[in-house]
C-alpha positions in Angstrom: 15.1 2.4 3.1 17.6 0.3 1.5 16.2 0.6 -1.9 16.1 4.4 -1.8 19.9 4.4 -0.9 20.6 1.7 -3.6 18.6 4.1 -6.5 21.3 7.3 -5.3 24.2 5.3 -5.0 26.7 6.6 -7.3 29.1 4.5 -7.1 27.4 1.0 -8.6 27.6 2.0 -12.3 27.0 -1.6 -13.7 23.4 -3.3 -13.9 25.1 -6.5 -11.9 25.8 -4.4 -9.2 22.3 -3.1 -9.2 20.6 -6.4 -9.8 22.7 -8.4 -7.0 21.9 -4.7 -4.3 18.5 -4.8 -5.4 17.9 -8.4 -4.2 19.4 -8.0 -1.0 17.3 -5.0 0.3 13.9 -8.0 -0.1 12.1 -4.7 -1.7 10.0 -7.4 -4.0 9.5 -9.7 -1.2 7.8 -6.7 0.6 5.9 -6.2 -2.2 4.6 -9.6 -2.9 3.4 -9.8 0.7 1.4 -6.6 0.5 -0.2 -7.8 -3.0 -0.6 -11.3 -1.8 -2.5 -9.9 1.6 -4.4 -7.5 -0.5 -6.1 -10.3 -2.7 -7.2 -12.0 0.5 -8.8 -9.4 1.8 -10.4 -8.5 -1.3 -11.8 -12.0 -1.8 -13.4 -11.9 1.8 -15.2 -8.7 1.0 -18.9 -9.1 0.1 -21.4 -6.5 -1.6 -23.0 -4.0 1.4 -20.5 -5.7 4.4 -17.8 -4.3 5.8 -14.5 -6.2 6.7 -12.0 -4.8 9.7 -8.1 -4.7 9.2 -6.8 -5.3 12.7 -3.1 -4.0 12.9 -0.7 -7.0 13.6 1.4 -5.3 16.3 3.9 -3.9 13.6 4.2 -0.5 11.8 1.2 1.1 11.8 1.8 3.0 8.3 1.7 -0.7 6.9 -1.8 -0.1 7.2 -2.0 2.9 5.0 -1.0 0.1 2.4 -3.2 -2.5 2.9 -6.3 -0.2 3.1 -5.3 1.8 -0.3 -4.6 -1.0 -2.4 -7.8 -2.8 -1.1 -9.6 0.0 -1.9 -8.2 0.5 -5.8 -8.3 -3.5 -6.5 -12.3 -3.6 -5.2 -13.6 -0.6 -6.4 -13.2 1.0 -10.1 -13.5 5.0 -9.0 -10.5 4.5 -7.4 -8.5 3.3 -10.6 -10.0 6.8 -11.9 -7.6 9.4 -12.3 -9.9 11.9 -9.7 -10.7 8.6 -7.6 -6.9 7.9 -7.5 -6.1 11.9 -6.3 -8.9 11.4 -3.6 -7.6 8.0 -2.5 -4.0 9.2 -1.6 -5.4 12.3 -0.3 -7.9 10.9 2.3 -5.4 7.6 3.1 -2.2 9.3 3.6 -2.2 12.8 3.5 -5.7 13.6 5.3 -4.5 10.9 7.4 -1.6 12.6 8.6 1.4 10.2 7.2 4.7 11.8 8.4 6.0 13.2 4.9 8.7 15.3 6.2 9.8 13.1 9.4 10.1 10.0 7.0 11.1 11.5 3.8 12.8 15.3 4.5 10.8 17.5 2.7 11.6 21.0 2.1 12.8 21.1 6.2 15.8 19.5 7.5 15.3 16.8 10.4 17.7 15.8 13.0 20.3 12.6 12.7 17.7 11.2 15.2 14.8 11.9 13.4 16.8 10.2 10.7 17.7 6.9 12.7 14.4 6.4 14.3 12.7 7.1 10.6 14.7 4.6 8.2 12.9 1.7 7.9 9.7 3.6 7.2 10.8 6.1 5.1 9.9 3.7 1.9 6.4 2.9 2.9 4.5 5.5 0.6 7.3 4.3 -2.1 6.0 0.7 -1.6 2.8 1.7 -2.0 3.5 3.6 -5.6 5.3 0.4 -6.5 2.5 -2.0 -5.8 0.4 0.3 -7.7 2.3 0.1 -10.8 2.9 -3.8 -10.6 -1.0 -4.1 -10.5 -1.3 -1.6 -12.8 0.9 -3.0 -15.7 -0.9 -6.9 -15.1 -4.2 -4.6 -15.1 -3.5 -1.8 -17.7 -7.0 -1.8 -18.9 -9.2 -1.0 -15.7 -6.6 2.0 -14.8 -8.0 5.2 -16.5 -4.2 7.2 -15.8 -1.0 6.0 -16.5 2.2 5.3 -14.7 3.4 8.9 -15.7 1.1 9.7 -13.2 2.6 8.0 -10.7 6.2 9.3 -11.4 4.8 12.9 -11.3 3.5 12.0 -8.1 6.9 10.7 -6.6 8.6 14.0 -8.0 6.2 15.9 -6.2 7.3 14.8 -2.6 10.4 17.2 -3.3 8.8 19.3 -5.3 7.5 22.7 -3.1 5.6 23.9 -5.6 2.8 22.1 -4.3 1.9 22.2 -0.5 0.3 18.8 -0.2 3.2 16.7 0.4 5.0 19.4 3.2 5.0 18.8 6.8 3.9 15.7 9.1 0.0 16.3 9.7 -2.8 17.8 7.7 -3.7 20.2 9.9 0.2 21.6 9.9 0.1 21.7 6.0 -3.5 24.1 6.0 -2.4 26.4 8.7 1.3 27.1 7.0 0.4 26.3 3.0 -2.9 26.7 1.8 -2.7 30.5 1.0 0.9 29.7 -0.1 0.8 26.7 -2.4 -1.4 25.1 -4.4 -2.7 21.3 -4.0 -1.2 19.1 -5.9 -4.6 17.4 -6.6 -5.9 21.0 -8.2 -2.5 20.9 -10.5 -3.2 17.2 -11.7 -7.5 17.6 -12.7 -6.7 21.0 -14.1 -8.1 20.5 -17.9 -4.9 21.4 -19.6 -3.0 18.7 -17.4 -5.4 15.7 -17.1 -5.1 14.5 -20.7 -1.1 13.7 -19.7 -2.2 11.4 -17.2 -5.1 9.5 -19.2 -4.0 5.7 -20.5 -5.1 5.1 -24.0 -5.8 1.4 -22.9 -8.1 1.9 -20.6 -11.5 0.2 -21.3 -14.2 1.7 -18.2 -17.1 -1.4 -19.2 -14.0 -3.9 -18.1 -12.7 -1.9 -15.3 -16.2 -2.9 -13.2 -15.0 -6.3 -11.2 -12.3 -6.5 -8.8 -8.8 -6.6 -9.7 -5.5 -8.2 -8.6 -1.8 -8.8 -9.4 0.0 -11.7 -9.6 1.7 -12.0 -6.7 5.3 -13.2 -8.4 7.8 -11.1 -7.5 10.7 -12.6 -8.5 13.8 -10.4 -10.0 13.3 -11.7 -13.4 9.8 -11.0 -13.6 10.2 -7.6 -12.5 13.3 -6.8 -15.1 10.3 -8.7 -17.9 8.1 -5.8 -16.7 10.4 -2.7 -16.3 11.8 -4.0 -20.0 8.2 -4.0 -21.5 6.9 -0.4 -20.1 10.2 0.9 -20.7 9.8 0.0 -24.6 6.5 -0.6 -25.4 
């Protein structure tokens, strides 16, 4: 929750300020711990066996990370621009993660709501984050592009698209479905999925497991930001 506040803080107009706010909220220490975990559970997965993630007494929605990124590092289709759209959908949304409790929405919540919220309130952002980190290391197994990932960000505050509104799936069909579209439906359209689709993406090299390195440290991440941001 920290990090959200930092990126809307308009008073810290120089990059110091930024840098130095951005390292106290531990947002890449977070990170690295949920990339680090990911590659051991990946690596204990065999072909045809199943492996069980037994929650540690914590948050609960920590899980929705562990699960999704286990799934996109072990298996190609989800690196897919449809396999991404089904992954999210079937994790987090299908799943019933709390979109408008944790992040607003379209509805306002109480100051309570609010309080007891805060420090989850970043975990689908954490997620989005961890996917972009593995997919700029990665860049060739991921058939989309981190555009994709912004327009999905956008879309959390963006009604035109019912998928994101309300806390469970069966809340969003009953008030939206005649009244929105998915936002899944908007991103496979023909005329859209060509925006998402990474010119380095090689599908033959895509096939094994993949992971990030797990360094998280400021300057690395500034190396990265620099070279997507440019190149």
């Amino acid at each position: 929750m920290a990090c959200l506040k930092l990126c809307t803080d308009d008073r810290i107009v120089q990059t110091s300020d930024i840098l130095e706010k951005l390292k106290g909220t531990k947002w890449l220490d977070y990170c690295a711990q949920f990339l680090t975990k990911t590659r051991k559970l990946v690596e204990a997965l065999e072909p045809n066996r199943a492996i069980l993630i037994q929650n540690s007494g914590q948050l609960f929605e920590y899980d929705h990370i562990f699960i999704s990124l286990v799934q996109l590092s072990y298996d190609p289709y989800y690196r897919t621009i449809e396999g991404f759209c089904k992954l999210i959908d079937k994790e987090w949304v299908q799943f019933s993660y709390r979109y408008r409790s944790y992040l607003g929405g379209y509805n306002s919540i109480t100051e309570k709501e609010k309080k007891f919220n805060s420090n989850i309130a970043s975990i689908f952002f954490m997620f989005i984050y961890c996917v972009w980190e593995t997919l700029q290391q990665n860049n060739y197994a991921f058939e989309f592009n981190e555009e994709l990932l912004i327009f999905i960000l956008d879309s959390l505050y963006d009604t035109r698209f019912g998928t994101f509104l309300e806390d469970t799936h069966e809340e969003r069909i009953m008030k939206f479905q005649q009244r929105s579209i998915s936002l899944w439906s908007y991103v496979l359209a023909g005329k859209n999925i060509e925006r998402w689709k990474s010119s380095l993406y090689v599908e033959e090299s895509s096939l094994s497991p993949i992971f990030s390195n797990n360094c998280m440290c400021l300057s690395c991440f500034l190396s990265e930001l620099e070279e997507s941001l440019y190149h």
